[in-house]
Backbone as CSV, one residue per row, in Angstrom:
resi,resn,N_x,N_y,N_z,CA_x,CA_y,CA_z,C_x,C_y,C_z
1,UNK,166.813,-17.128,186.615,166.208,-18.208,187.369,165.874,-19.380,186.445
2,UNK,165.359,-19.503,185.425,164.617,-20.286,184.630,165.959,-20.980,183.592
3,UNK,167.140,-20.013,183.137,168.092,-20.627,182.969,168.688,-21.710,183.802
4,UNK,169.094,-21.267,185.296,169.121,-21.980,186.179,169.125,-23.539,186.445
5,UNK,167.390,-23.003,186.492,166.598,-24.296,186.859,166.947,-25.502,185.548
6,UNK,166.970,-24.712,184.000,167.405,-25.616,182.891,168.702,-26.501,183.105
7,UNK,169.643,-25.816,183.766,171.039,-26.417,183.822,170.299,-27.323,184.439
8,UNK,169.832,-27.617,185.442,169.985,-28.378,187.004,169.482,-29.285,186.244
9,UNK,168.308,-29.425,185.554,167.382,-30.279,184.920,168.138,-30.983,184.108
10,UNK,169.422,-30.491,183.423,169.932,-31.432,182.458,171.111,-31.877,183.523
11,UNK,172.085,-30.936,183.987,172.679,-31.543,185.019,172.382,-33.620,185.428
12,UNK,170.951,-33.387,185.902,170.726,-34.294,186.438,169.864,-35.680,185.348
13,UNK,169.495,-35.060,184.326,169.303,-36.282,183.651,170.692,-36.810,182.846
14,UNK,171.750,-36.328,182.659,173.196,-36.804,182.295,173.726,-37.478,183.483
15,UNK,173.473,-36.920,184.446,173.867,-38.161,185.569,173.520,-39.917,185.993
16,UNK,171.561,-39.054,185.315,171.379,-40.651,185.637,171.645,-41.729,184.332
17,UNK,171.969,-40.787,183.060,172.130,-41.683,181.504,173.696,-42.514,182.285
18,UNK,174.872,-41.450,182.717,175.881,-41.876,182.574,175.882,-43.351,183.577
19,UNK,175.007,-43.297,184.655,175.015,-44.636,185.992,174.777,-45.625,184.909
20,UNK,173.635,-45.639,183.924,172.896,-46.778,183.771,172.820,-47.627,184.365
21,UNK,171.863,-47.731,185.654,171.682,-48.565,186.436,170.009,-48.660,186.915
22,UNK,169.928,-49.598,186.995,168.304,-49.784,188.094,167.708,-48.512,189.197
23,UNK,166.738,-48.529,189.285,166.854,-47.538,190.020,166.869,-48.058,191.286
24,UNK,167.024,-49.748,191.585,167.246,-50.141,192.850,169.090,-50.220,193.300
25,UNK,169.435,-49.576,192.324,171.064,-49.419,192.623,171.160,-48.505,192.719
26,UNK,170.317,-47.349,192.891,170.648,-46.293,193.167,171.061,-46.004,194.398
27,UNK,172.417,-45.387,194.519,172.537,-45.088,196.522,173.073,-43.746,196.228
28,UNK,171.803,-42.717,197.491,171.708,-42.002,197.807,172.936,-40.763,197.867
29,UNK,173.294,-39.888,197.462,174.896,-39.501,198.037,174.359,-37.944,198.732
30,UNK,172.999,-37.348,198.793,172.680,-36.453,200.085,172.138,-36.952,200.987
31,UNK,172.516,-36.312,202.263,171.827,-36.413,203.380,170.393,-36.203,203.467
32,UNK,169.367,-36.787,204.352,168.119,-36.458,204.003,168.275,-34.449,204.533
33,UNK,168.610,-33.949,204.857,168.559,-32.776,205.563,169.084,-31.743,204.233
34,UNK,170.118,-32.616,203.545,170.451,-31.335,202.496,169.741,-31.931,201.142
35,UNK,168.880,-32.881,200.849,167.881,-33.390,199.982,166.535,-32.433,200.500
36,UNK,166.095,-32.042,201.945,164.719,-31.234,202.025,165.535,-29.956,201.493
37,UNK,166.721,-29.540,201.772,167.227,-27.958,201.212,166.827,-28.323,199.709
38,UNK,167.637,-28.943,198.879,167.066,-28.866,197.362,165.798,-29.397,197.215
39,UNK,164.650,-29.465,197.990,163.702,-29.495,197.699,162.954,-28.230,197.838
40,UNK,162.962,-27.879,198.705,162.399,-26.663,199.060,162.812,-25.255,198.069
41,UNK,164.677,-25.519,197.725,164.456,-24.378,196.263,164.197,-24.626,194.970
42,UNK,164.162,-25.824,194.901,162.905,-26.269,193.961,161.844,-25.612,193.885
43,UNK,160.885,-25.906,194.401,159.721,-25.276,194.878,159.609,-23.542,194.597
44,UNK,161.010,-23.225,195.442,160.531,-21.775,195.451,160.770,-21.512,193.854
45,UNK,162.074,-21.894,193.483,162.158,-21.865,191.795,160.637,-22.317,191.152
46,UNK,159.621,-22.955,191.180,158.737,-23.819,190.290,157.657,-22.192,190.594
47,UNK,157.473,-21.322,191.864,156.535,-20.985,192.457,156.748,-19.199,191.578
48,UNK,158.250,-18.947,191.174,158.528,-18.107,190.669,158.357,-18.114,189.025
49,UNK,158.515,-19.589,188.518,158.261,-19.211,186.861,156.741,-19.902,186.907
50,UNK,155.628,-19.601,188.000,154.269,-19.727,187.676,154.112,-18.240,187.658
51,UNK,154.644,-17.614,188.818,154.540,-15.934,188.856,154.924,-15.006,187.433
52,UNK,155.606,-15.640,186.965,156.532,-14.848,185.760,155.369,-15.387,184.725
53,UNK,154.641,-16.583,184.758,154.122,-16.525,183.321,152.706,-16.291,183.799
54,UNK,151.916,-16.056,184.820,150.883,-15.245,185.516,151.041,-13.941,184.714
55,UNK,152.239,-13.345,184.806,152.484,-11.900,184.326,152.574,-11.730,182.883
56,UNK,153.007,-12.727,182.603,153.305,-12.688,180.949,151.871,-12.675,180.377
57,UNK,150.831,-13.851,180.630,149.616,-14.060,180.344,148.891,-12.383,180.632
58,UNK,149.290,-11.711,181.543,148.587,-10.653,181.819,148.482,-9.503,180.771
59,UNK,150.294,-9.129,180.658,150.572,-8.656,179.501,150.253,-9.256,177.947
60,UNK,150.200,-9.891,177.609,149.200,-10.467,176.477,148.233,-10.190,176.342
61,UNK,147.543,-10.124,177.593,146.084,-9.962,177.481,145.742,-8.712,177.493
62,UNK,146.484,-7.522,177.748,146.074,-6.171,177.697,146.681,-5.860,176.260
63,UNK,147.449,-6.353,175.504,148.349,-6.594,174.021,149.642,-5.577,174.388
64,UNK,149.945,-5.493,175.441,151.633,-5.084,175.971,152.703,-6.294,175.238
65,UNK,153.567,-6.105,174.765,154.857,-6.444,173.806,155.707,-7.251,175.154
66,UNK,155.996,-6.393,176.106,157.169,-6.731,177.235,156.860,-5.646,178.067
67,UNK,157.593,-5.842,179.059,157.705,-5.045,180.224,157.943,-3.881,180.334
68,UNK,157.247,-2.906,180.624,158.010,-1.547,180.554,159.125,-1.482,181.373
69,UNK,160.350,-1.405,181.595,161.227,-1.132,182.601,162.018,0.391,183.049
70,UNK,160.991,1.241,182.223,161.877,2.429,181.891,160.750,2.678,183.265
71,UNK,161.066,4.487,183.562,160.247,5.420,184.298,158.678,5.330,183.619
72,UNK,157.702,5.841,184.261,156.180,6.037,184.253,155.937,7.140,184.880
73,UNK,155.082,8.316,183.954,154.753,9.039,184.333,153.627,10.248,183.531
74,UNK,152.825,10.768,184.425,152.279,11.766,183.748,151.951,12.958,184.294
75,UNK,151.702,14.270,183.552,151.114,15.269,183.888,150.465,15.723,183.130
76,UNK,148.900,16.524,183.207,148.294,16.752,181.972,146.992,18.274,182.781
77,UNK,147.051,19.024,182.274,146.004,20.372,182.413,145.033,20.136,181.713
78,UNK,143.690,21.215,182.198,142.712,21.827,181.468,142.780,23.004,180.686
79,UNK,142.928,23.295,179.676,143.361,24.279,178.729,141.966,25.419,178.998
80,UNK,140.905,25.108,179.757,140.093,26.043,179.555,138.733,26.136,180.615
81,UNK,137.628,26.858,180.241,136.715,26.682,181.456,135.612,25.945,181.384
82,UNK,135.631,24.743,181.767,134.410,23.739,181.458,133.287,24.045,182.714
83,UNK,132.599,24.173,181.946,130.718,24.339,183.276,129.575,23.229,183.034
84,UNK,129.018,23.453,183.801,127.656,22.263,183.467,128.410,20.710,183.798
85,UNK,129.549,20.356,184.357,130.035,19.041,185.030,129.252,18.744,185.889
86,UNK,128.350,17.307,185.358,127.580,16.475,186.234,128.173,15.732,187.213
87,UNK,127.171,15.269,188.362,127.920,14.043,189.452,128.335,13.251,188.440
88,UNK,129.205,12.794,189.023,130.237,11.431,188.294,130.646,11.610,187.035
89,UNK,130.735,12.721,186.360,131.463,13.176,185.309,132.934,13.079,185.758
90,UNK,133.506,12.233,184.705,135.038,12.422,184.767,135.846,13.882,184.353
91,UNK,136.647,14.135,184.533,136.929,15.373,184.529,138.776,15.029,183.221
92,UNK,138.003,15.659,182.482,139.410,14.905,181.058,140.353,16.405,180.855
93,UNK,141.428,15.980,181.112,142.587,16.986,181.117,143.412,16.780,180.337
94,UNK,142.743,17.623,179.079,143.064,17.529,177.624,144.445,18.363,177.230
95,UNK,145.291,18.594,178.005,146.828,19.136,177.594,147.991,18.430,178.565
96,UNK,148.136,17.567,177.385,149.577,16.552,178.209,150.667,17.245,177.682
97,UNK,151.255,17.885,178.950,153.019,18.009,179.014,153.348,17.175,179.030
98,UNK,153.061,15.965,179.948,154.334,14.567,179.997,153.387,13.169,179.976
99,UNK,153.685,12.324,179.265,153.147,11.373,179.555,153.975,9.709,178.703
100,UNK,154.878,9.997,179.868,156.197,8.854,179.553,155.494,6.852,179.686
101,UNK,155.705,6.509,179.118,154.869,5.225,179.155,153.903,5.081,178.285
102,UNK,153.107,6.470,178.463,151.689,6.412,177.747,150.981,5.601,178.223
103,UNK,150.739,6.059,179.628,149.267,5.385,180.451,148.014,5.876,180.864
104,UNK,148.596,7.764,180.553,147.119,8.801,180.329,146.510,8.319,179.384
105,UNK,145.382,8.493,178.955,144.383,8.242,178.036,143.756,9.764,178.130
106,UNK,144.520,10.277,177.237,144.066,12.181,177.170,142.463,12.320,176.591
107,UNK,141.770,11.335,175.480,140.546,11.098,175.687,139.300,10.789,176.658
108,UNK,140.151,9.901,177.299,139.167,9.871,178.382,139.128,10.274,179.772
109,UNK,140.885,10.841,179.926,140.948,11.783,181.370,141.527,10.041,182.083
110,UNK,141.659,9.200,181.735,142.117,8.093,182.946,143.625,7.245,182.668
111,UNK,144.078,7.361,183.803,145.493,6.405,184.121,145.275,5.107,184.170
112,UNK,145.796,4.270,183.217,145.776,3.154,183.166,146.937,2.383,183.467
113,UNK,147.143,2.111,184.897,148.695,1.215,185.146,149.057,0.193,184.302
114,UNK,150.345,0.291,183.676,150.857,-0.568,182.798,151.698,-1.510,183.218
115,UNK,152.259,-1.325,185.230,153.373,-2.218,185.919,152.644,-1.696,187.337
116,UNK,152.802,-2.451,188.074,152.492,-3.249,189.170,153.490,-2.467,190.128
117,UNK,153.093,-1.587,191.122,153.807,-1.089,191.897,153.639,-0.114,192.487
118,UNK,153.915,0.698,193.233,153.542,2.057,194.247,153.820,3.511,193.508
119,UNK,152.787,4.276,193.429,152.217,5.586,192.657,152.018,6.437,193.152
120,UNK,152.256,7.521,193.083,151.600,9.066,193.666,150.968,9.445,192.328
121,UNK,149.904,10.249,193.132,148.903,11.066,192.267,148.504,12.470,193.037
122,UNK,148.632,13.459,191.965,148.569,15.025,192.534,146.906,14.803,191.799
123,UNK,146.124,15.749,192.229,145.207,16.841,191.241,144.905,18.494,192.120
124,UNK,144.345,19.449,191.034,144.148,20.544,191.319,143.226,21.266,191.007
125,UNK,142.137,21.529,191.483,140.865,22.240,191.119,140.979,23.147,191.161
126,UNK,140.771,24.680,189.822,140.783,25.897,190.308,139.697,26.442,189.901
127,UNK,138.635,27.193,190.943,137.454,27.791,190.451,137.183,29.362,190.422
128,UNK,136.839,30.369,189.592,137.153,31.619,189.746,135.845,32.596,189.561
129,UNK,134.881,31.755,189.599,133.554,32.589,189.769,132.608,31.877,191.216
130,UNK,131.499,32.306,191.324,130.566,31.953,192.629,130.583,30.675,192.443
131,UNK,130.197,29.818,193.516,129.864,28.612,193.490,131.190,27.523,193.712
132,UNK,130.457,26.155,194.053,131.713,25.327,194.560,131.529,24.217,193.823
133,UNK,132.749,23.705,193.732,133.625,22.447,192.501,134.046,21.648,193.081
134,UNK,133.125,20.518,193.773,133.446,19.371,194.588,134.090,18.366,193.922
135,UNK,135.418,17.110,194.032,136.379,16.430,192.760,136.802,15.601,193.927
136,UNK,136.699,14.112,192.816,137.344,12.980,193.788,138.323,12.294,192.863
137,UNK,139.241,11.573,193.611,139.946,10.545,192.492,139.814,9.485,193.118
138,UNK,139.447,8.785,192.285,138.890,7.093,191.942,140.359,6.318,191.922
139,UNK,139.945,4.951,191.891,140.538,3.782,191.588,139.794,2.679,191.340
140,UNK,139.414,2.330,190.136,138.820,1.580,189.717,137.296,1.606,190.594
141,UNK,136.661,2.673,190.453,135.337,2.945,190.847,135.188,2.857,192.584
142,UNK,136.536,3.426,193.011,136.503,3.221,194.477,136.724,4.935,195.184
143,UNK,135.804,5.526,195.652,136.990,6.419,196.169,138.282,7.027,197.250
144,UNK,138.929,7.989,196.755,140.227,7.997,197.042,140.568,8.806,198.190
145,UNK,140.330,9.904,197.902,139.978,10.953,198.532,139.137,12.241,197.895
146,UNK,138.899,13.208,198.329,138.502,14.664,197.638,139.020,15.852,197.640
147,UNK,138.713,16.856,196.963,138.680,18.335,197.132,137.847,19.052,197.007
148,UNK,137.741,20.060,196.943,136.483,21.103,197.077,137.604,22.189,196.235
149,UNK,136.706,23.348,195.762,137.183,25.038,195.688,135.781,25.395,195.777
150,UNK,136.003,26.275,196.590,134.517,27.450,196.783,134.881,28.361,196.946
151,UNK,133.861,29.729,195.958,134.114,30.637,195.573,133.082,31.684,195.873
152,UNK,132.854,32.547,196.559,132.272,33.006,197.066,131.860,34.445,196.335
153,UNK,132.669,34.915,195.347,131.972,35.909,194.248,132.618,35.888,193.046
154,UNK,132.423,36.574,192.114,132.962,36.516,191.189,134.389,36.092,190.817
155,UNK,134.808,37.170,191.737,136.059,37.594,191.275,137.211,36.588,192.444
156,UNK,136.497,35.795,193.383,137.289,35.312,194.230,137.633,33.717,193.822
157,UNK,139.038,33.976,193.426,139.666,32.692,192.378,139.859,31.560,194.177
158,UNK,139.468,30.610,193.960,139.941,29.540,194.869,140.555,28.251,194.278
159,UNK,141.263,27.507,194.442,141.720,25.882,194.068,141.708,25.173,195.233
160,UNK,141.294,24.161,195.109,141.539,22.714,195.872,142.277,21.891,195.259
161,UNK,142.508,20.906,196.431,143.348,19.534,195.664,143.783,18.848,196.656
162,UNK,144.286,17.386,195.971,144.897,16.405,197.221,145.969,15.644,196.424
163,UNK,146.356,14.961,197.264,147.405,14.123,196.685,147.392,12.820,197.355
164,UNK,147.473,11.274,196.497,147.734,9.835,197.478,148.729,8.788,196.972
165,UNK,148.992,8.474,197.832,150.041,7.039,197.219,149.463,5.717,197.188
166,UNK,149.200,5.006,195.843,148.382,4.183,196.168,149.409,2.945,195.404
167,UNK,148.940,1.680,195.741,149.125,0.773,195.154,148.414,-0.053,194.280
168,UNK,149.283,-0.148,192.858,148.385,-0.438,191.673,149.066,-1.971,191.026
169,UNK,148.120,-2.605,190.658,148.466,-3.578,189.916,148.269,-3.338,188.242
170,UNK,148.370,-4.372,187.269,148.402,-3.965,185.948,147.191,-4.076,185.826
171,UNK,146.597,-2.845,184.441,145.333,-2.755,184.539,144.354,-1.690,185.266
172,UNK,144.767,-1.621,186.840,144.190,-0.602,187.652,144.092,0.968,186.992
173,UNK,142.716,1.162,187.147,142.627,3.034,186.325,142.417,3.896,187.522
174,UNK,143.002,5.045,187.265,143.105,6.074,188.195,141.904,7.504,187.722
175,UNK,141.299,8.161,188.111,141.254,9.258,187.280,140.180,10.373,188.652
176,UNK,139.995,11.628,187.933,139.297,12.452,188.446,137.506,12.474,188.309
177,UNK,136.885,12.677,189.099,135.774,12.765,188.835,134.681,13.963,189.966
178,UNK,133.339,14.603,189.052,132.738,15.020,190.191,131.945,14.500,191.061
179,UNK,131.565,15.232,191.993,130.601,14.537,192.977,130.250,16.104,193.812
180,UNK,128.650,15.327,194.692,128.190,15.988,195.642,127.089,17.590,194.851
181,UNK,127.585,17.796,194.194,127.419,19.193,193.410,126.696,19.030,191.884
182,UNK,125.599,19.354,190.990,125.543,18.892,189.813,125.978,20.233,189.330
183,UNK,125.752,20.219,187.789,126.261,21.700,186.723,127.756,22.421,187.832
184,UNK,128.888,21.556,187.932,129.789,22.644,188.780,130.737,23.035,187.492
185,UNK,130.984,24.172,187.787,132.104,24.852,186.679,133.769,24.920,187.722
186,UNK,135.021,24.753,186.484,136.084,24.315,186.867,136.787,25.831,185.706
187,UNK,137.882,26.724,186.457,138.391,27.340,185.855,139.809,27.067,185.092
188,UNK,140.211,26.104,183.929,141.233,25.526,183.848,141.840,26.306,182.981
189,UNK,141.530,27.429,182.957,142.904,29.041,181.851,143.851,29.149,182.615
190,UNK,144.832,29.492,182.387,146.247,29.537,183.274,146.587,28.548,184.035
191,UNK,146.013,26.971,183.765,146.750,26.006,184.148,146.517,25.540,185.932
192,UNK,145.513,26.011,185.964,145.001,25.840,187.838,144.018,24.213,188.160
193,UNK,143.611,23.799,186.758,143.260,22.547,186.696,144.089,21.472,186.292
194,UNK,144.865,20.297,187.500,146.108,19.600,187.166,145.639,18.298,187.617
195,UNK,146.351,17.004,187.127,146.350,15.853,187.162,147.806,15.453,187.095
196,UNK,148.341,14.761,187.966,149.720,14.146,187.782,150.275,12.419,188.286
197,UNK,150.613,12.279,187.842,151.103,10.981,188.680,152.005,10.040,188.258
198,UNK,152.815,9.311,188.820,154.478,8.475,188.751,154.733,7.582,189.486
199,UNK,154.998,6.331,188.754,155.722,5.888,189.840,156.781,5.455,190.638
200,UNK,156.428,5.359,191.595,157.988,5.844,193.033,158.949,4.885,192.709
């Protein structure tokens, strides 16, 4: 596009060097009807390299290089059994199998969109003693939906979980967190505590 628009731009100042004329000798050679057409893709051209450097400025500002254009994606477990999770404790799922892009933040448990576009997100709560493990996923401090696992004795293993498709711009964080419940314990041995997400 921006190549484009360069030709046209010189295109047309070599036209008017070669007239050398007044600009009251100038006569017209479009119709007014196909003069509003090249005006109007003008415009849409001028409206697209404000959009493109909107984005560029964006990426700068988070210190992104260029565009990711490849795939995005992650998946990451709880290697073990965390207890005593307060309300609004994030829930950090410290064993990444995949994390293409590198938009998990395995420190802090959160997805940080790096491109602008439509996402699925899995998670999976598994709890294997008494008591229940209420879990939401956020978007930028909004929530998403929930799950629950309740466990009714010892020995009775339960998991919850949900899954959503959301739409993210650059910047937008995703992640797990508790609620409803304080001190809840999460059984994440054998991989029953999951976080995933890609986008479509």
């Amino acid at each position: 596009m921006l190549m484009y628009l360069t030709l046209v731009c010189v295109a047309l100042a070599a036209g008017a060097c070669a007239r050398n004329v007044n600009e009251w000798d100038i006569q017209p050679k479009l119709t007014g009807e196909e003069f509003s057409v090249l005006q109007e893709e003008l415009n849409v051209l001028k409206e697209l390299i404000e959009t493109q450097g909107q984005e560029i400025n964006e990426l700068k500002t988070i210190g992104l290089t260029g565009l990711q254009l490849g795939p995005i994606a992650f998946s990451a477990k709880l290697d073990r059994t965390v207890s005593q999770i307060g309300i609004g404790q994030k829930l950090i799922f410290n064993d990444v199998m995949t994390n293409v892009g590198n938009a998990y933040n395995v420190h802090a448990g959160v997805f940080t969109c790096p491109r602008a576009g439509l996402y699925l997100f899995s998670y999976f709560i598994g709890k294997g003693r008494t008591g229940q493990a209420w879990f939401r996923l956020m978007k930028n401090g909004i929530v998403i939906n929930g799950a629950v696992a309740d466990s009714v004795s010892r020995f009775h293993d339960t998991q919850g979980g949900n899954v959503a498709v959301l739409h993210l711009k650059i910047r937008d964080s995703v992640y797990v967190e508790s609620f409803h419940q304080n001190s809840a314990q999460v059984s994440g041995d054998n991989g029953f505590v999951t976080f995933s997400g890609f986008l479509l």
